[in-house]
Every structure is written in structure tokens, then in C-alpha cells.
C-alpha positions, 0 to 999 in steps of 0.5 A: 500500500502506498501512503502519500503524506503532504508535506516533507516534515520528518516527524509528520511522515515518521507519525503516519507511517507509524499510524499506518503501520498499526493496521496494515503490511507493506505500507510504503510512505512516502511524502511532498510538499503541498499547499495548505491553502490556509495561512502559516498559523490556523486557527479553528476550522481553518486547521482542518481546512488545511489538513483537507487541503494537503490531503487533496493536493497531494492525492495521486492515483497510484496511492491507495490514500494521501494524508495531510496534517495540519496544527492550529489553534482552536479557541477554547473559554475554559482555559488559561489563554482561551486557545487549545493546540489541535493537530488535524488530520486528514485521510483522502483516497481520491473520493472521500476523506475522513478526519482525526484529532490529536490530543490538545495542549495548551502553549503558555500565555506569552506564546499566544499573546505573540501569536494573536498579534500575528507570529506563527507559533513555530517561531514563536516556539523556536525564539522560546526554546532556542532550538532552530526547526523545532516544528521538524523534531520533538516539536513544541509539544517535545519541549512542554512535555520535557521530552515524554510527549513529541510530535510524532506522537500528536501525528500518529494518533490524529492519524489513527483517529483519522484511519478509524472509519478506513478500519472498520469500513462495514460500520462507516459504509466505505 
């Protein structure tokens, strides 16, 4: 089976290889850079436009399906900056495409405050940290978690969430 990801970041790719991996054999990923068609910092349903959007793009008929990841920020009243970090992601296989969740966090209050005024997080992150493609390693998620949670993780489990359907297609009707 061939598995196209939407983008080239390593840690993205490693995610839905990983993801992929879980419920099938001879899984071959393989990855290229595509347009979002969002900005370089979503926030709400332009994340999961985003995800659709790299899905789509980087669909090819000799793929089985194509996948595009997407962060963004999701407004949330409930929390410390009213804005909770969601990684989407999408699974297209030329037809139809189903959509999965990571799990959320929340990036502290100075970072949002930058972010609001127009910053993207990652460089918002990588002044932060110190760490340069921060995006392209642990992530921002890596450095918050003190190195339990990274980015990879994120990716693999909203693409699991994503494959639910494609994995039981007799109760989704696919």
C-alpha cells in the first residue's frame, strides 16, 4: 500500500507511517510538499481546512490514500489563554476523506499573546526554546512535555483517529 503524506516534515511522515503501520503490511510512505491553502498559523476550522487541503493536493492515483496534517489553534473559554493546540488530520483516497484529532495542549500565555498579534507559533516556539526547526523534531509539544510527549506522537494518533472509519469500513459504509 502506498501512503502519500503532504508535506516533507520528518516527524509528520515518521507519525503516519507509524499510524499506518498499526493496521496494515507493506505500507510504503512516502511524502511532498503541498499547499495548505490556509495561512502559516490556523486557527479553528481553518486547521482542518488545511489538513483537507494537503490531503487533496497531494492525492495521486497510484496511492491507495494521501494524508495531510495540519496544527492550529482552536479557541477554547475554559482555559488559561482561551486557545487549545489541535493537530488535524486528514485521510483522502481520491473520493472521500475522513478526519482525526490529536490530543490538545495548551502553549503558555506569552506564546499566544505573540501569536494573536500575528507570529506563527513555530517561531514563536523556536525564539522560546532556542532550538532552530523545532516544528521538524520533538516539536513544541517535545519541549512542554520535557521530552515524554513529541510530535510524532500528536501525528500518529490524529492519524489513527483519522484511519478509524478506513478500519472498520462495514460500520462507516466505505
Amino acid at each position: 500500500m502506498k501512503v502519500m503524506v503532504g508535506t516533507k516534515n520528518p516527524v509528520k511522515v515518521m507519525g503516519v507511517r507509524r499510524a499506518f503501520s498499526r493496521y496494515f503490511d507493506d505500507v510504503e510512505v512516502l511524502s511532498k510538499d503541498v499547499a495548505s491553502g490556509v495561512g502559516e498559523q490556523p486557527f479553528n476550522q481553518q486547521t482542518v481546512t488545511g489538513a483537507v487541503n494537503r490531503a487533496k493536493n497531494a492525492y495521486s492515483e497510484d496511492c491507495s490514500f494521501s494524508v495531510g496534517i495540519e496544527a492550529g489553534l482552536f479557541s477554547c473559554s475554559s482555559t488559561i489563554t482561551g486557545y487549545i493546540d489541535f493537530q488535524v488530520a486528514c485521510i483522502f483516497d481520491g473520493k472521500r476523506y475522513t478526519i482525526g484529532f490529536g490530543p490538545g495542549f495548551e502553549y503558555p500565555p506569552a506564546v499566544v499573546a505573540l501569536v494573536l498579534e500575528g507570529r506563527a507559533v513555530g517561531s514563536v516556539m523556536e525564539e522560546l526554546t532556542g532550538m532552530k526547526e523545532l516544528g521538524r523534531k520533538k516539536g513544541a509539544i517535545g519541549y512542554l512535555s520535557k521530552d515524554v510527549i513529541k510530535r510524532e506522537d500528536l501525528t500518529e494518533i490524529a492519524v489513527t483517529m483519522a484511519l478509524i472509519p478506513w478500519i472498520n469500513r462495514d460500520i462507516y459504509g466505505l
